[in-house]
C-alpha positions in Angstrom: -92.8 -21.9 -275.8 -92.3 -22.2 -279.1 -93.6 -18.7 -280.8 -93.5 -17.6 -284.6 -94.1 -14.5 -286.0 -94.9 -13.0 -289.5 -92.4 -16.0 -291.3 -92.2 -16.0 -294.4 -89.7 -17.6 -297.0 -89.2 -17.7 -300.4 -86.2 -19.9 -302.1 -84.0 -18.1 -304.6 -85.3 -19.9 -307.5 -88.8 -20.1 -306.9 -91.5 -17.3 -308.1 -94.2 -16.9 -305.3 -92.9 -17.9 -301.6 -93.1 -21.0 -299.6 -94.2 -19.6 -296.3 -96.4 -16.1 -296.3 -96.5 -14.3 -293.2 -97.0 -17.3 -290.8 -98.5 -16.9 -286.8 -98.5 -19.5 -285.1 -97.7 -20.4 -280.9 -96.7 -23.9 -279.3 -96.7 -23.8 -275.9 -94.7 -25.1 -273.6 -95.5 -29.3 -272.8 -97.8 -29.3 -275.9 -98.1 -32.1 -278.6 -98.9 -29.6 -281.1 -99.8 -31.3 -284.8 -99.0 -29.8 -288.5 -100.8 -31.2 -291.6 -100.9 -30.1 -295.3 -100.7 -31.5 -298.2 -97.5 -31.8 -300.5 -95.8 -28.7 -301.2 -98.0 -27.4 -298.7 -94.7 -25.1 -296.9 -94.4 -28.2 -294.5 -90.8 -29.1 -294.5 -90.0 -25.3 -294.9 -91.3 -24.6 -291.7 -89.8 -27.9 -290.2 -85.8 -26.7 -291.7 -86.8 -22.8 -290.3 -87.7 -24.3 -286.8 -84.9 -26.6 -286.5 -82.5 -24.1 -287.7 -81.3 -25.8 -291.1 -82.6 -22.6 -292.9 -81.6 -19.3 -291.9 -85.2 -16.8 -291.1 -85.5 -14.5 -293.9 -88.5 -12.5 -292.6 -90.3 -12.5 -289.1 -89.3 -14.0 -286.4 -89.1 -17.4 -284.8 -88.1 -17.4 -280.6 -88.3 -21.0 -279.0 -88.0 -21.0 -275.4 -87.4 -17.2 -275.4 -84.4 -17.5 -277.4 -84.7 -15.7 -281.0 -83.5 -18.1 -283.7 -81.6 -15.6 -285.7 -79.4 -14.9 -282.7 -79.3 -17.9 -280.7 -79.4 -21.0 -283.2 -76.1 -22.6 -281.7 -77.8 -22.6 -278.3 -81.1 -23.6 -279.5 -80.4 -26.4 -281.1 -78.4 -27.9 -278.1 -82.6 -28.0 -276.7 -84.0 -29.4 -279.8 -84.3 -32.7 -282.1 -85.5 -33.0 -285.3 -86.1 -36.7 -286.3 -86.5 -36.9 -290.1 -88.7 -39.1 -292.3 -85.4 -40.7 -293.7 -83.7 -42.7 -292.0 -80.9 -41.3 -289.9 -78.5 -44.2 -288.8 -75.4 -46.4 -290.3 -76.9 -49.4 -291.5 -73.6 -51.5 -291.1 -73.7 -50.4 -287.7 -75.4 -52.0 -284.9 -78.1 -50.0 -282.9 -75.4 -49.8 -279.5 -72.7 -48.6 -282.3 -75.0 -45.6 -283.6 -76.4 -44.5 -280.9 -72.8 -44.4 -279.2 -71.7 -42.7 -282.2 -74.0 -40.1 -282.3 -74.1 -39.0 -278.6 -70.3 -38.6 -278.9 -71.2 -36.2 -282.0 -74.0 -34.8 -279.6 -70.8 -33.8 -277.3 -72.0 -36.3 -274.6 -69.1 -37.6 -272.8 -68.3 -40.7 -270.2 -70.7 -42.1 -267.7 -73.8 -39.9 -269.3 -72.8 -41.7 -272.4 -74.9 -45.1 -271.3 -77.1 -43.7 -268.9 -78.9 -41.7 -272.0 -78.7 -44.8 -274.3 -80.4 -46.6 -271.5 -82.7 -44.1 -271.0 -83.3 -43.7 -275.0 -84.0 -47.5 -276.3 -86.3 -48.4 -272.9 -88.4 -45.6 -274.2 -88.6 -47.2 -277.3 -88.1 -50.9 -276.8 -84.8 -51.4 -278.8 -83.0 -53.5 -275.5 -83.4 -56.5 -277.1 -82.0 -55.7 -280.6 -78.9 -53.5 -279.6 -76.4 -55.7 -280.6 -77.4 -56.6 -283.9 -77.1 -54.5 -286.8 -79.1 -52.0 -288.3 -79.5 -52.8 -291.7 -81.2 -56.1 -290.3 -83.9 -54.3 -288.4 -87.6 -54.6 -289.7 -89.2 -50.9 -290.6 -90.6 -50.6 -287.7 -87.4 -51.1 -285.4 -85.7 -49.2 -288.0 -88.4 -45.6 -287.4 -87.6 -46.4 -283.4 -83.7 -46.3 -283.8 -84.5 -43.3 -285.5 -86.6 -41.9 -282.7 -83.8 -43.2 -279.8 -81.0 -41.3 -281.6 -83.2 -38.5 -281.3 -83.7 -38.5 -277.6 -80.2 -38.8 -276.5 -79.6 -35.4 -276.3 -83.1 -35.0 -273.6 -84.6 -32.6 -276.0 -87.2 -29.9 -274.6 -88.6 -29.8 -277.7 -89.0 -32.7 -280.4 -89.6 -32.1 -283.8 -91.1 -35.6 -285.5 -91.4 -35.9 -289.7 -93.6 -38.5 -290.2 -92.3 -41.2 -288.0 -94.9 -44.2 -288.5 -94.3 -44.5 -292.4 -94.6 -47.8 -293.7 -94.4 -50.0 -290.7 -96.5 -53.2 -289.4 -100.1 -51.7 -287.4 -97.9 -53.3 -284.0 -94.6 -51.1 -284.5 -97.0 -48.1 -285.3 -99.3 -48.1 -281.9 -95.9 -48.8 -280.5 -94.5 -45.5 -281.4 -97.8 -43.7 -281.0 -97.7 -44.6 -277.2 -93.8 -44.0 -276.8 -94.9 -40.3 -278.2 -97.4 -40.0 -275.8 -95.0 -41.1 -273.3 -92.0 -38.6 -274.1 -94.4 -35.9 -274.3 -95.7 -36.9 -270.5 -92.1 -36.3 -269.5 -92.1 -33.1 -270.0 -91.0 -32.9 -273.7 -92.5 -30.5 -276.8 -93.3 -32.3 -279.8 -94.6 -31.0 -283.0 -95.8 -33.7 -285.1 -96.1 -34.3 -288.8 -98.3 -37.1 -290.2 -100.1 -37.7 -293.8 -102.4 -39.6 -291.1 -104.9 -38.1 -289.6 -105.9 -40.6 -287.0 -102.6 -40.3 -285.5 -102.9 -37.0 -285.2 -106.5 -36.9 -283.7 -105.4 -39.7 -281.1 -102.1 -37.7 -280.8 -102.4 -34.0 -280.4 -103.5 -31.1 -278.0 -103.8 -28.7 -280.6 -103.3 -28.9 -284.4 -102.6 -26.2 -287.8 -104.0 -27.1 -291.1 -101.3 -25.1 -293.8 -101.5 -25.0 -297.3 -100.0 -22.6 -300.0 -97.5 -21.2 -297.0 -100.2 -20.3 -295.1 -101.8 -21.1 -292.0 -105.7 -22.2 -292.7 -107.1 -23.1 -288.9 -105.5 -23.8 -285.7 -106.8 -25.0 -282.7 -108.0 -28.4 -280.8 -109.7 -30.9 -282.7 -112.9 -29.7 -281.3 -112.6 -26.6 -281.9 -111.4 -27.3 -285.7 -114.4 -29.6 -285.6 -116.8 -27.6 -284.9 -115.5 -25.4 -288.0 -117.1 -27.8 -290.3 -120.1 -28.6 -292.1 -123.1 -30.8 -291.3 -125.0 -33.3 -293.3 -121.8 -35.3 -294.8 -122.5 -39.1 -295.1 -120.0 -41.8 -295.8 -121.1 -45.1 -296.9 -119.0 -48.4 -297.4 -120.4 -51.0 -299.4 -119.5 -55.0 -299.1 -120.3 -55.5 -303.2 -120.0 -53.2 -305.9 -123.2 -51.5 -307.3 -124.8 -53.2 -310.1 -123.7 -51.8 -314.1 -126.4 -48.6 -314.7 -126.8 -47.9 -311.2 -127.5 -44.3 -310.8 -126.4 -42.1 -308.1 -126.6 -38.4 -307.1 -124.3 -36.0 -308.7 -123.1 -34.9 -305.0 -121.5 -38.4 -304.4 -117.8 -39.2 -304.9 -116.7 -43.1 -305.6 -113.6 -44.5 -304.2 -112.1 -47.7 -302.7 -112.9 -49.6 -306.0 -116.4 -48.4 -305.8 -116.7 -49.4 -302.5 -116.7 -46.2 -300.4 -119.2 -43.5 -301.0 -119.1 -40.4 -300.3 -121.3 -36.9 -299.8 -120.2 -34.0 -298.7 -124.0 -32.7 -297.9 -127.1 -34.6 -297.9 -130.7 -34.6 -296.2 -132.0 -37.4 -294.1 -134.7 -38.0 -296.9 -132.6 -37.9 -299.6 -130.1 -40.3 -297.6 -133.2 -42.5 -296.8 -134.5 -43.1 -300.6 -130.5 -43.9 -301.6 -130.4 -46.3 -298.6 -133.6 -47.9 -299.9 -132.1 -47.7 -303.3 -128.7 -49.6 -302.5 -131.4 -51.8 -300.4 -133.6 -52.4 -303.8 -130.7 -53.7 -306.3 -129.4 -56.1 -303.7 -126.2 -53.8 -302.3 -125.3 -54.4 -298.9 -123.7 -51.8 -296.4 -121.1 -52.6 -294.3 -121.1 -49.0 -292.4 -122.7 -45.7 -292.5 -121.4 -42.8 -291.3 -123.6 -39.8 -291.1 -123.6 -36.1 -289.5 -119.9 -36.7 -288.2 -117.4 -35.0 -289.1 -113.8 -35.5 -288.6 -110.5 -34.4 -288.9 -110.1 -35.8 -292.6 -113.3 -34.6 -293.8 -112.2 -31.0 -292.7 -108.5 -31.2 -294.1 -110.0 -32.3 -298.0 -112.3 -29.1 -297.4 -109.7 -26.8 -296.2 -107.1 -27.9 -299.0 -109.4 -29.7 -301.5 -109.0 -32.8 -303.4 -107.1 -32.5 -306.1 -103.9 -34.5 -306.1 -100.9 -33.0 -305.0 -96.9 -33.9 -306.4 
């Protein structure tokens, strides 16, 4: 169990703190989810977890062992696979991942019995001879992910692991995480999306501004949000002078609508409106609400850099 207590951090040069007294628990065998925006305290919590930043205040204890004391120890249970790309590229993928166990302090016959164990996991057999800077994106984030397993981590710390790869390579990985985390393994899971996340985890936290918003299964977040939102996606754009309620936000070129709270009459006579000047829908969505919707609520909608 992973469990965190009152954290918070503030960097030397900054003037309000990156984490404010942060709660959270992961438990044992969990896929456990974190989302938040950009500059949200994200990659703080990440470098405290992993032990790349020393605890300040609080306490973090992961597997009953407290951080602080037991780092060296800790970190012989856990892997941290970041959104960068962790590998030689003028290596080949049997050359890293030899390379790295031996820095992992795995020796002799364990050596290929992990590799082994590492790329069928994640489908790199086929490619281990050739070299890295060659791979696609996609076999590129799952060298990542096999370097990250050779050490059998308990617990697996994953930073965005599906960006910019083919829709294949990404449902690919997806699977593999569901896989690894059937074994036995802890994984807390970063994404920017939230479908992976809603197909992915047991139980999610929402932070922003260093501080933990909700947490709890995507029902349960769910069921936190409000009712009457309406998405509508267009096949044309409206016609010039079209006029639409002040509630509705335009995006996708004009071709996604959106309202955060409507009535079924007043959805009705903008349906029969669209209907009227010739615009056709191609989907309506109304009354759900999903994990998206609730994020841009919690954390809002302005831009973030």
């Amino acid at each position: 169990m992973i469990a965190i207590e009152g954290l918070t951090y503030q960097y030397a040069s900054a003037s309000e703190p990156a984490l404010v007294a942060i709660d959270l628990n992961v438990g044992d065998g969990e896929l456990f989810g974190l989302l938040g925006p950009n500059g949200a305290g994200k990659t703080t919590l990440m470098s405290l977890l992993t032990g790349l930043r020393k605890v300040q205040n609080g306490r973090i204890t992961i597997g009953g062992m407290d951080l602080s004391h037991e780092r060296g120890q800790v970190q012989k249970a856990i892997a941290w696979i970041p959104q960068e790309y962790a590998f030689y590229p003028s290596l080949t993928a049997t050359e890293n991942l030899n390379f790295f166990a031996g820095v992992q302090g795995i020796r002799g016959e364990t050596v290929q019995q992990r590799i082994n164990e590492a790329t069928e996991i994640t489908g790199l057999k086929h490619v281990l001879s050739k070299r890295a800077a060659l791979f696609s994106g996609g076999l590129k984030r799952r060298l990542n992910i096999a370097i990250g397993l050779l050490n059998q981590p308990q617990w697996l710390f994953l930073d965005e692991p599906t960006v910019g790869i083919d829709p294949q390579s990404r449902q690919f990985i997806l699977q593999a995480i569901r896989d690894i985390n059937a074994r036995g393994t802890t994984v807390i899971y970063t994404s920017h999306y939230m479908d992976e996340v809603e197909f992915l985890c047991d139980r999610i936290a929402i932070i922003d501004h260093g501080r933990v918003l909700v947490c709890g299964s995507l029902l349960e977040l769910l069921a936190q949000g409000k009712t009457g939102a309406a998405s509508i996606s267009l096949q044309q754009q409206l016609p010039q002078g079209f006029v639409l309620p002040e509630s509705v936000e335009i995006s996708a070129g004009g071709l996604q609508l959106r309202i955060e709270s409507i009535t079924e009459l007043d959805l009705g006579k903008l349906l029969q409106s669209l209907a009227n000047d010739g615009v056709n829908i191609a989907r309506l969505n109304y009354g759900t609400y999903n994990l998206q919707d609730l994020f841009l609520q919690l954390t809002h909608r302005s831009l973030r850099d």
